[in-house]
C-alpha positions in Angstrom: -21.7 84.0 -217.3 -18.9 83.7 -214.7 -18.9 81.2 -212.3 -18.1 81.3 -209.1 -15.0 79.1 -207.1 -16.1 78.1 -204.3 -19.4 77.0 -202.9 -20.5 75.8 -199.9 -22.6 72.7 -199.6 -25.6 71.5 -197.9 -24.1 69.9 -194.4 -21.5 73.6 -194.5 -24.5 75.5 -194.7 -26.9 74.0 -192.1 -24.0 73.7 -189.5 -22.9 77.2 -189.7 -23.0 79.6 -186.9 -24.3 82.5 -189.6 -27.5 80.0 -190.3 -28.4 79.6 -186.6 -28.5 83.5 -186.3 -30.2 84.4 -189.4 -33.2 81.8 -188.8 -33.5 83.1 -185.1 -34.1 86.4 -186.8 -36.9 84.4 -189.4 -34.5 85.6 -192.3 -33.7 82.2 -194.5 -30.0 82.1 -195.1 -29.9 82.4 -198.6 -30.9 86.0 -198.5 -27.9 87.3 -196.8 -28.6 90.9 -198.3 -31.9 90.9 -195.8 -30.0 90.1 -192.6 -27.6 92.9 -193.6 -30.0 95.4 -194.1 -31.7 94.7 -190.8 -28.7 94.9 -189.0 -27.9 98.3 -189.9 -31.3 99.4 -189.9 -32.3 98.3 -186.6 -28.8 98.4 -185.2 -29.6 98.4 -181.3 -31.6 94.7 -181.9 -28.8 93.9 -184.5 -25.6 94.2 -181.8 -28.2 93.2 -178.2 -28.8 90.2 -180.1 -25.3 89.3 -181.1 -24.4 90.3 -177.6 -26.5 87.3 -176.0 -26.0 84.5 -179.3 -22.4 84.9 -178.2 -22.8 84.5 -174.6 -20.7 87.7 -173.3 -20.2 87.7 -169.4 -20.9 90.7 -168.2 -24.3 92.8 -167.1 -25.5 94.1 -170.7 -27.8 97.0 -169.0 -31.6 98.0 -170.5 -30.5 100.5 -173.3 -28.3 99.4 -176.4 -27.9 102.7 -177.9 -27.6 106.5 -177.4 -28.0 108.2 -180.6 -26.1 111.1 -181.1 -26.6 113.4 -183.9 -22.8 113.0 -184.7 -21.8 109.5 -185.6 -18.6 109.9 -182.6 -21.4 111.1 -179.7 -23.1 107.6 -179.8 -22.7 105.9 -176.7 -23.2 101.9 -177.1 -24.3 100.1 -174.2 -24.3 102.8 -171.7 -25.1 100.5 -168.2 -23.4 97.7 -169.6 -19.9 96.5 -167.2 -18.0 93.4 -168.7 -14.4 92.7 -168.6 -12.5 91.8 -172.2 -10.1 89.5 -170.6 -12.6 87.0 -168.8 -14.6 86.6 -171.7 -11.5 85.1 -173.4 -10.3 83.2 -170.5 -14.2 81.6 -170.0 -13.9 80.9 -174.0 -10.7 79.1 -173.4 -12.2 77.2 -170.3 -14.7 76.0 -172.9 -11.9 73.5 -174.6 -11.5 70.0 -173.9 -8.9 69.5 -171.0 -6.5 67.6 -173.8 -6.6 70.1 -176.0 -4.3 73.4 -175.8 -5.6 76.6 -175.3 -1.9 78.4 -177.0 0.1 77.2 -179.3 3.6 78.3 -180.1 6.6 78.3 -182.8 9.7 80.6 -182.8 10.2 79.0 -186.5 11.8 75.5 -185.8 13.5 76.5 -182.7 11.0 76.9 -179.8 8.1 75.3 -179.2 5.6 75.4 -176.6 2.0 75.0 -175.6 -0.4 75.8 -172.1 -3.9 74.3 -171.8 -6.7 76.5 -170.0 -5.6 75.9 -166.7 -2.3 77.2 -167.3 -3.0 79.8 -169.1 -5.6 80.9 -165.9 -3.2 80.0 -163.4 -0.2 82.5 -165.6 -2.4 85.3 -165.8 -3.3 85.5 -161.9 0.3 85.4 -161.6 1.0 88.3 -164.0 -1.8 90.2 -163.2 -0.7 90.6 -159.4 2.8 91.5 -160.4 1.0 94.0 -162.3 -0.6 95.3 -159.0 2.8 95.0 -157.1 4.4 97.6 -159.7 1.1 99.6 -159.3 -0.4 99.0 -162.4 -4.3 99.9 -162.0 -7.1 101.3 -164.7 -6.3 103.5 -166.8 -2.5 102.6 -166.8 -0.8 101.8 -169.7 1.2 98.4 -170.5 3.6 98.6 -172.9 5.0 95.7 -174.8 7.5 95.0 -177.1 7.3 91.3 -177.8 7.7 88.6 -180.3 4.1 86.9 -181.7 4.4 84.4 -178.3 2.5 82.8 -175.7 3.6 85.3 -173.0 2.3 88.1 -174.8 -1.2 86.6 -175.1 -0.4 86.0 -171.1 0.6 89.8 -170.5 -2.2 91.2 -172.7 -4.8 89.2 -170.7 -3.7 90.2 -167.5 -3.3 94.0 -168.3 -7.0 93.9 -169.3 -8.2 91.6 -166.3 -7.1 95.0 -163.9 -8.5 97.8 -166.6 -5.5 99.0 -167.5 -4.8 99.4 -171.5 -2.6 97.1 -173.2 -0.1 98.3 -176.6 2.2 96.4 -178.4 5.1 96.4 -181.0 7.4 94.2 -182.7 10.8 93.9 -181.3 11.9 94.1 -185.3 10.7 97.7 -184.7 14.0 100.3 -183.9 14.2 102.2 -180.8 13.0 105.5 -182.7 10.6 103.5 -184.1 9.1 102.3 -180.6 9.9 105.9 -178.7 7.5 107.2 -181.4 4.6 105.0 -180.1 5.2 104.4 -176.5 6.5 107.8 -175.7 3.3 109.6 -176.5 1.7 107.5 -174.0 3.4 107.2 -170.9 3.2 103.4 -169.8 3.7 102.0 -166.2 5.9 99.0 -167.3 7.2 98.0 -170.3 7.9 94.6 -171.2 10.7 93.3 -173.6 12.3 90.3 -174.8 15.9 89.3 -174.8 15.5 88.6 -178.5 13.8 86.3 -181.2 14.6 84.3 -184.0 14.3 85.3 -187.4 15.6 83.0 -190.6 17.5 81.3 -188.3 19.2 83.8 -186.5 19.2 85.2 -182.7 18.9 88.7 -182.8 19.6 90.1 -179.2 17.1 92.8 -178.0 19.0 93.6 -174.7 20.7 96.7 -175.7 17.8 98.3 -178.2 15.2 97.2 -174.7 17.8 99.2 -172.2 17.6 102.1 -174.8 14.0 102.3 -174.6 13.5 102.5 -170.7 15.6 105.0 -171.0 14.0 107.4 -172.8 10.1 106.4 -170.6 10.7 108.4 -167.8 6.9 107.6 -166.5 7.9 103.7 -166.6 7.9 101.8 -162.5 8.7 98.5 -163.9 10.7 97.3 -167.1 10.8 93.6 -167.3 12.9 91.1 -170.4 11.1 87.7 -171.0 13.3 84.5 -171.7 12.3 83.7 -175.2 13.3 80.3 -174.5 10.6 80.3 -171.4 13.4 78.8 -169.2 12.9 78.8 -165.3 15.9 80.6 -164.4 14.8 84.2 -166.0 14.6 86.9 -163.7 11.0 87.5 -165.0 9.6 84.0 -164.2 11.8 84.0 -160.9 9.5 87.0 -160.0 6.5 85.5 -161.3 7.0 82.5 -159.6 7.1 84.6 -156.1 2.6 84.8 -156.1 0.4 82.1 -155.8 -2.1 81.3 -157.9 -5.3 82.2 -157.4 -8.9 83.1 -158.7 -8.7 86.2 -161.3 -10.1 89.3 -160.1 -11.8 90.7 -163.0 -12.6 94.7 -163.2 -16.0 94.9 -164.0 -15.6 98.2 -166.5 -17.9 100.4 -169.1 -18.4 99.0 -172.6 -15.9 102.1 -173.7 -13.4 101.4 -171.6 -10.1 101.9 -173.0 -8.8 98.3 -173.8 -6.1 99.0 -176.4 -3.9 101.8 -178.0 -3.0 100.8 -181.5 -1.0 102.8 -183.4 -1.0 104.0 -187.4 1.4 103.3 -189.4 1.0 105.9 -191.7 4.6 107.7 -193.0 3.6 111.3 -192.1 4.1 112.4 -188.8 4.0 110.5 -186.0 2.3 107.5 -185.4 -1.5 108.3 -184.6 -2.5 106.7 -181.1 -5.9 105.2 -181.5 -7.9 104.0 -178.9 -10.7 101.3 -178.7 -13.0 100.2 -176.3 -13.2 96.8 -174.3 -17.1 96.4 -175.5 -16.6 97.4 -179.1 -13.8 95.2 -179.6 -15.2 92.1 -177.8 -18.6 92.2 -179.8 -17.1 93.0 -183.1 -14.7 90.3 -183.1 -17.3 87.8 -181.9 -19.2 88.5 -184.7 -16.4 88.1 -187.1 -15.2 85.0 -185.6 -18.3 83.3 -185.2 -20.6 84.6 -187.6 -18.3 86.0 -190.7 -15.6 83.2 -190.6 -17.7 79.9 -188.8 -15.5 79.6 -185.6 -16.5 76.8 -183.5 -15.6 75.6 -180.1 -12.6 73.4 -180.2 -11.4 75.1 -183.6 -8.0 76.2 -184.2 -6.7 79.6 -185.2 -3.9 80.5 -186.6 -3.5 83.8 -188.0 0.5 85.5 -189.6 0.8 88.5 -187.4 3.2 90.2 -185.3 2.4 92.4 -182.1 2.5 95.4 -183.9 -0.7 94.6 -186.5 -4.2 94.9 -185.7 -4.9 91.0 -186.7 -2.4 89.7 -183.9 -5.6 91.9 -181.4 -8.1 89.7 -183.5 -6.2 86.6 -183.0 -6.4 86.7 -179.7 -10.3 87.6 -178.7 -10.5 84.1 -180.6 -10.5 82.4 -177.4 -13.4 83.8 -176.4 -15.1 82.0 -179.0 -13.4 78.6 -177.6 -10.6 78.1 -180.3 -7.3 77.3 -179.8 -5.0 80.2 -180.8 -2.2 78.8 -182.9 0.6 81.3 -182.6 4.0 81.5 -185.3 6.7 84.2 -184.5 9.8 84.6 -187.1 10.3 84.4 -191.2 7.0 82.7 -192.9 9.3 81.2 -195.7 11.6 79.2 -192.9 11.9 75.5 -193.1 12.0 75.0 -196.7 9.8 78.1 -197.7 7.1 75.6 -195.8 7.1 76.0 -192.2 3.7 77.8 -192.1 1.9 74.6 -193.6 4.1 72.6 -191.3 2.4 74.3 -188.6 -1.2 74.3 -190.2 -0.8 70.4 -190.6 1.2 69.2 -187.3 -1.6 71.5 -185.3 -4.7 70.8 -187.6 -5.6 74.3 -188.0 -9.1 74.9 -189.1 -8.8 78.3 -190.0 -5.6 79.7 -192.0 -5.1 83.3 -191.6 -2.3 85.6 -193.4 -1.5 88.1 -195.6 -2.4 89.0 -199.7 1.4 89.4 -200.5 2.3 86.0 -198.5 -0.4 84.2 -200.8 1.4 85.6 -203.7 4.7 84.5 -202.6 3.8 81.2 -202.5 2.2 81.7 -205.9 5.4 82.8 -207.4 7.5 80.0 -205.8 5.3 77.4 -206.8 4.7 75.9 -203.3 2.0 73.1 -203.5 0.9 72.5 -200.3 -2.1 70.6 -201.2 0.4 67.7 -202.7 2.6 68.1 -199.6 1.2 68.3 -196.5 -2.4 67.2 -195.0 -4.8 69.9 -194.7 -8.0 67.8 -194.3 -8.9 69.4 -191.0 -8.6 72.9 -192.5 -12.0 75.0 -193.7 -11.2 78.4 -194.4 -7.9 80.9 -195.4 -8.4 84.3 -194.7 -6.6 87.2 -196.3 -5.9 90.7 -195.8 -3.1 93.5 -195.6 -3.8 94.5 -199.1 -6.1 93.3 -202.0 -6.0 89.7 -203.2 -5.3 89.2 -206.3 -7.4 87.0 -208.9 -4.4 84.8 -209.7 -4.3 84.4 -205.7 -7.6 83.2 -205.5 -7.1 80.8 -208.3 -3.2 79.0 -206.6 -5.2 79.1 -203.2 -7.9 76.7 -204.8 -5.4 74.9 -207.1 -2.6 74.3 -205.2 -3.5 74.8 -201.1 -7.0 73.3 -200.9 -10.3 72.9 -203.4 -13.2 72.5 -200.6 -12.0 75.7 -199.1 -13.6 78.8 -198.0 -11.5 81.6 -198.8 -12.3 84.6 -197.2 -10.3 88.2 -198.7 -11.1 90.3 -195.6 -10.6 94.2 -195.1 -10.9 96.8 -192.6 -7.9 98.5 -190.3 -6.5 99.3 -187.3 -8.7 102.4 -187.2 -11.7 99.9 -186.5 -9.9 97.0 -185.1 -11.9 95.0 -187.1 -13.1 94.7 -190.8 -16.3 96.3 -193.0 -15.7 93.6 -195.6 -15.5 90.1 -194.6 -16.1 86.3 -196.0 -19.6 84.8 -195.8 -19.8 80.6 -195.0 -22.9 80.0 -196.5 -22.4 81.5 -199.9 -20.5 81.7 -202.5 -16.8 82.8 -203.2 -15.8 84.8 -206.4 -13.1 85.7 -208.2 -10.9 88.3 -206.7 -14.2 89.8 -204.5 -14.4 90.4 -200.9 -17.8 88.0 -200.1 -19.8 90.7 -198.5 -20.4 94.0 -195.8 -20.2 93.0 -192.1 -23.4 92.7 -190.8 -24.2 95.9 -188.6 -22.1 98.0 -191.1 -23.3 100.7 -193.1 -21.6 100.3 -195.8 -21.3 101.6 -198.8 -18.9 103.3 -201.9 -19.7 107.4 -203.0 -18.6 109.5 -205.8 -16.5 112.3 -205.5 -19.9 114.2 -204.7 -20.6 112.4 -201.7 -23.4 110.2 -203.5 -24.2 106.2 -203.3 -22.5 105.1 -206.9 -22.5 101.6 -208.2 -18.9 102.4 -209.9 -15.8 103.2 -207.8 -15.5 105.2 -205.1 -14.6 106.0 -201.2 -15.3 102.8 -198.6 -17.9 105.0 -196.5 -19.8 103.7 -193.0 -23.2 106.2 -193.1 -23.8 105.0 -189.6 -21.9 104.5 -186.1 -20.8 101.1 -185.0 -19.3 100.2 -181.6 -15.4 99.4 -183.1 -15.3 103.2 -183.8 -12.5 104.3 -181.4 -12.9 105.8 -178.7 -10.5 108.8 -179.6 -6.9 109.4 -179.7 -4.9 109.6 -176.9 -3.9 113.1 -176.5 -6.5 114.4 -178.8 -8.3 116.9 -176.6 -11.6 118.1 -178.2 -10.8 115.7 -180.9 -9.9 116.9 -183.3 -7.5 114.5 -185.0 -9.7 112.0 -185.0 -12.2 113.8 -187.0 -9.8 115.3 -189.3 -8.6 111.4 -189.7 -12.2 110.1 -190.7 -14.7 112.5 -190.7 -13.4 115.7 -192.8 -14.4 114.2 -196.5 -18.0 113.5 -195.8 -19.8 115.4 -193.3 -20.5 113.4 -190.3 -19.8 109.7 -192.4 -16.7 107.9 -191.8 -14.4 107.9 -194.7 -12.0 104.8 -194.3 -9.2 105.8 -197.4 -10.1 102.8 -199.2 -11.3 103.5 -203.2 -13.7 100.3 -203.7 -16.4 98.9 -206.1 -19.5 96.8 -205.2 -19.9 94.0 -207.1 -23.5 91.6 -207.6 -23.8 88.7 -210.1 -27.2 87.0 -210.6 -28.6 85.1 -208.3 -26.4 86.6 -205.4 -28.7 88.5 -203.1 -26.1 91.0 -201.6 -23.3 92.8 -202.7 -19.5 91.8 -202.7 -16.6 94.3 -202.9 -13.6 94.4 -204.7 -10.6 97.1 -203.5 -9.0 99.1 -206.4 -6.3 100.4 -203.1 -5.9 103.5 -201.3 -8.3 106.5 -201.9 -4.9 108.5 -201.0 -2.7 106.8 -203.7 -5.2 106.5 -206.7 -4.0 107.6 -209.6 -5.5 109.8 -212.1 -4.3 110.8 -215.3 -6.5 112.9 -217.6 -9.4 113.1 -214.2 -9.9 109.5 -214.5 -9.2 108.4 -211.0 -7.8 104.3 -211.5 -7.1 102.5 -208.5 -3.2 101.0 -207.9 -4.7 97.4 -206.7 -6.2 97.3 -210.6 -2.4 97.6 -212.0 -1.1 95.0 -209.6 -3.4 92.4 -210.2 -2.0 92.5 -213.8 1.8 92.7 -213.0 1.6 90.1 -210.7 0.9 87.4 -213.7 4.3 88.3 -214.8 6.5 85.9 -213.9 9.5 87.9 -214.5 8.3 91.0 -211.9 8.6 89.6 -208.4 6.6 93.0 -206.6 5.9 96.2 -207.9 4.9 99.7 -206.6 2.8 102.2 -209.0 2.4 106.2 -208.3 1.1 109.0 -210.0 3.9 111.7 -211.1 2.8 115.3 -211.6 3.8 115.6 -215.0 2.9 118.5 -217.7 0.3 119.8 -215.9 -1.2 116.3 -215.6 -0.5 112.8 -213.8 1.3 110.3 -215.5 1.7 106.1 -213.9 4.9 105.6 -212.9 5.7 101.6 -212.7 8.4 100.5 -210.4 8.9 97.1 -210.6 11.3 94.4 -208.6 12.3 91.5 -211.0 13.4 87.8 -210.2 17.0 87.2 -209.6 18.7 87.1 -213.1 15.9 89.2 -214.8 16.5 92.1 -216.9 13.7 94.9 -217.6 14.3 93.9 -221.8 12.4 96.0 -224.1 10.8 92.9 -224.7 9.5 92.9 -220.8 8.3 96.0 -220.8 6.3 95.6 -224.1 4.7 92.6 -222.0 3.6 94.3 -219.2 2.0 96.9 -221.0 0.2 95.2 -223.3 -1.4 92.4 -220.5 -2.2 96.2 -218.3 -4.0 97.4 -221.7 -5.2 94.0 -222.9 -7.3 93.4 -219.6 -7.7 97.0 -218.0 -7.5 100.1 -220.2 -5.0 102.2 -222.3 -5.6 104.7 -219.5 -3.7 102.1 -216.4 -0.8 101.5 -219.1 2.2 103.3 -217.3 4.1 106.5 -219.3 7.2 104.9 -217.7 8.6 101.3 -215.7 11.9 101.1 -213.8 13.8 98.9 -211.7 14.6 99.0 -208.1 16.4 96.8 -205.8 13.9 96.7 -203.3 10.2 97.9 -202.3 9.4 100.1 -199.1 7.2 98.1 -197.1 5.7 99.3 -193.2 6.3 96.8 -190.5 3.2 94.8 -191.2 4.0 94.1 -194.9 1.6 97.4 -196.5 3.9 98.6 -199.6 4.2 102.7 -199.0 2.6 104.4 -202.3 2.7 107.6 -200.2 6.3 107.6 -199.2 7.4 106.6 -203.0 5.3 109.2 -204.4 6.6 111.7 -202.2 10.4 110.6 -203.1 9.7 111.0 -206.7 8.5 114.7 -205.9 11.3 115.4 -204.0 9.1 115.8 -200.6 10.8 114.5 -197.5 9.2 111.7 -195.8 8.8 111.7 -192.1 8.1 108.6 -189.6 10.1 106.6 -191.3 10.4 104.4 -188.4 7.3 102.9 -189.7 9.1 101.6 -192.5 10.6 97.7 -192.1 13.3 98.9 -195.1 13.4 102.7 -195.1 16.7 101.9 -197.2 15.0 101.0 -199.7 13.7 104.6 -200.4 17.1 105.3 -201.8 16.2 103.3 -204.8 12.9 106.1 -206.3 15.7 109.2 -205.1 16.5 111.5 -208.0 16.0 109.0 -211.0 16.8 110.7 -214.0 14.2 108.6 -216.3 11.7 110.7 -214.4 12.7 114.1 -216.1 11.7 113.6 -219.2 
């Protein structure tokens, strides 16, 4: 019988935030499966509840939940007012007066930090330049801004006045940010004059003047010193109102708080929009209950502006951490500068991505031999599945007492349906267990429960469902987007299994990839996530990229593969990679054919584009490829003749 990695002990367990919940609900602990079922069976006492353990500020209101008999009519807290914004400035208020409420690298260039009182005293000034260019509810704030302190600062302000914040990275082209901003018409748009990246200044000026441009509904453009000197025209102007007591807008739990966008590679960029309520009380829960987030901890999660986790990041104040923010290449200083960070700013809690985990793998970083990481409790994961050789380096070579959390959800939710658990046990390339107050569950192709693979479904509304997308009149798009697989269930695209060993009381998940990009030669659908996990043991293949090619009437795997510098794809190589793929998943995942490429298509937040490569093989144009980081790289699937026969 397996065993599992990780598992918390005694003094973990009692002190855990998950623990104090679960017993004020008379469930023991242990029996995580129970709290879970209550929570989405009795979801209005599951999500009131949550609402007072965390201490919200605002006027909750008598009813909890409207039912609707379609999942997008429910209406969550219909008489509830509360403001996004002060409940993360009253977290933050909640540190000790030494400690930081920000933290800030731009690699090993710039640093900078602001306590609480700083931070409040920054965002009354912001907020009432906001008001001086007119900015009121319902007006949009558009930013395109480095991972930094002023961000956090601008975001915070924009949602102290009800108007709805959106963000990309300035590594983002000016086609690429035109797509997103210009479907949504902000006030003011704010820039920077550049950011560092492997060492270099790249200069945003002229790509910033480009996209003013082409926003004719813009009052106000602003560029931010990235240095944070006194002289810039934007702190000049800030500098100009006093500081004073925040006025905070006292607004509906569906407010609109933030339009993210999709990054998807067909058509343009979807505009989703979430609610202030929804958002707050989902990532409350996460924090707090999901990954043990205490006042006085420290956050750090690998993000940029443009990804949903840089949102989740920041509602961490308003469960009293200190946000720990990094901007520029993760593999500066050394390949080490992120556990630089982690160790000169004793984070607690480690968060970045599945393919930087591997990285390190593959590089043979051992930051458990270098730097001290005693303060540190738990490294979260997510961007794509984590493989079961990442699991094992992050316990080998970052930290053994560790809780490791693989986490996985989407900017369609702003938040996750599968997350880590404190108080129980960690296995081997599994996802711990389904958020509490999430109906979640895997179905067949026939729309039935299965206990085999099948499509991530939520059978019941939540309050981090959007609230539409902008533009989408009768909504339409957002049904088609979730809601036209299964009637009236959200389908969230991912192709999953749930998992139980014995003794475990609830289920944990493991992601096979994307429902849209599984593969399926002779009608046996095999997810992509199951081919990488094997290819990424190879030593010799630094990334890879797997798609289906109509072939003979059927599908046949296609394996594209990226090799280590001074690596050639021997016969030899490719005997290897086929035989571990049939040796420990099935003849069925063993790919008809593996190439080379120079380089892997990847969207701005690190996904690897299945889609986009399939449709290149096929000879289908791709659209959006704004959304790409490296839409050069497309060149490399274009017309490969191995693919003819």
């Amino acid at each position: 019988m397996s065993t599992p990695l990780w598992q918390p002990d005694h003094a973990r367990i009692e002190q855990a935030k998950l623990t104090q919940f679960a017993r004020q609900h008379n469930f023991e602990v242990s029996d995580y499966q129970s709290l879970w079922q209550w929570s989405v069976d009795h979801c209005d006492a599951f999500w009131s509840s949550l609402w007072d353990f965390c201490d919200v500020v605002g006027s909750k209101g008598q009813e909890v939940m409207l039912s609707s008999a379609a999942m997008t009519d429910t209406k969550w807290f219909p008489a509830a007012r509360l403001n996004y914004a002060e409940n993360l400035l009253k977290g933050a208020r909640t540190l000790p007066s030494d400690q930081s409420a920000l933290v800030f690298w731009g690699e090993d260039k710039v640093k900078r930090q602001l306590n609480a009182l700083e931070l409040h005293a920054a965002v009354s000034q912001c907020q009432q330049l906001l008001q001086a260019k007119g900015v009121q509810q319902g007006d949009r704030v558009a930013a395109f801004l480095p991972n930094s302190i002023d961000a956090i600062i601008a975001m915070l302000a924009t949602s102290s006045l009800g108007a709805i914040w959106c963000s990309a990275s300035p590594d983002f082209g000016a086609d690429g940010v035109l797509d997103r901003f210009g479907q949504i018409e902000p006030k003011v748009l704010l820039c920077s004059d550049g950011y560092y990246y492997g060492g270099k200044w790249l200069d945003c000026r002229d790509k910033n003047r480009a996209v003013a441009a082409a926003l004719p509904s813009l009052t106000a453009s602003f560029c931010i010193d990235y240095h944070a000197r006194d002289e810039c025209a934007f702190r000049t102007e800030l500098a100009q109102f006093p500081v004073k007591e925040i006025e905070f807008a006292q607004l509906p739990f569906d407010h609109p708080l933030f339009i993210m966008f999709s990054s998807g590679t067909t058509g343009k960029p979807k505009c989703i929009v979430h609610g202030a309520g929804g958002t707050l009380l989902q990532h409350l829960k996460e924090h707090q209950l999901h990954s043990d987030i205490h006042p006085g901890d420290r956050l750090f999660y690998f993000t940029t502006c443009g990804w949903m986790m840089w949102n989740w990041l920041a509602s961490g104040l308003a469960s009293g951490a200190t946000i720990v923010l990094y901007d520029g290449n993760p593999f500066a200083g050394r390949k080490q500068v992120l556990f630089d960070l982690a160790e000169q700013n004793q984070v607690t809690h480690f968060g970045t991505s599945a393919k930087f985990i591997e990285a390190c793998n593959k590089t043979q970083l051992k930051p458990k031999e270098t730097h001290d990481l005693s303060r540190l409790r738990a490294v979260f994961s997510t961007g794509s599945p984590l493989a079961p050789e990442s699991f094992r380096y992050v316990y080998e070579h970052i930290k053994r007492d560790l809780h490791l959390a693989s986490i996985s959800g989407g900017t369609d939710i702003i938040s996750c349906f599968a997350l880590g658990n404190p108080t129980q046990a960690v296995w081997l390339g599994e996802l711990q267990c389904l958020g509490l107050g999430m109906a979640v569950n895997a179905f067949d192709h026939e729309g039935q429960p299965t206990k085999g693979k099948g499509d991530l479904v939520c059978t019941k509304p939540f309050p981090s469902m959007p609230v539409g997308f902008w533009n989408d009149d009768g909504g339409q798009r957002y049904h088609n987007a979730y809601f036209a697989t299964y009637d009236n269930i959200w389908c969230h695209g991912d192709f999953v299994e749930l998992t139980d060993h014995e003794g475990q009381t609830h289920p944990g998940m493991i992601i096979h990839g994307r429902s849209d990009a599984v593969l399926n030669p002779g009608g046996v659908r095999i997810g992509t996530a199951e081919i990488y996990r094997q290819v990424e043991k190879i030593p010799e293949v630094a990334e890879s990229i797997v798609v289906g090619q109509d072939w003979q009437n059927d599908v046949r795997v296609v394996l594209f593969v990226k090799l280590q510098d001074d690596t050639e794809l021997t016969t030899e190589l490719q005997h290897k990679i086929k035989q571990l793929i049939r040796d420990k998943a099935t003849p069925r995942h063993v790919p008809a054919k593996i190439l080379t490429v120079t380089d892997i298509p990847r969207t701005k937040s690190g996904k690897i584009v299945e889609l986009a490569v399939r449709d290149v093989v096929h000879g289908r144009e791709v659209s959006n490829l704004n959304s790409l980081a490296n839409p050069e790289a497309l060149a490399y699937f274009k017309n490969r003749f191995e693919l003819t026969t």
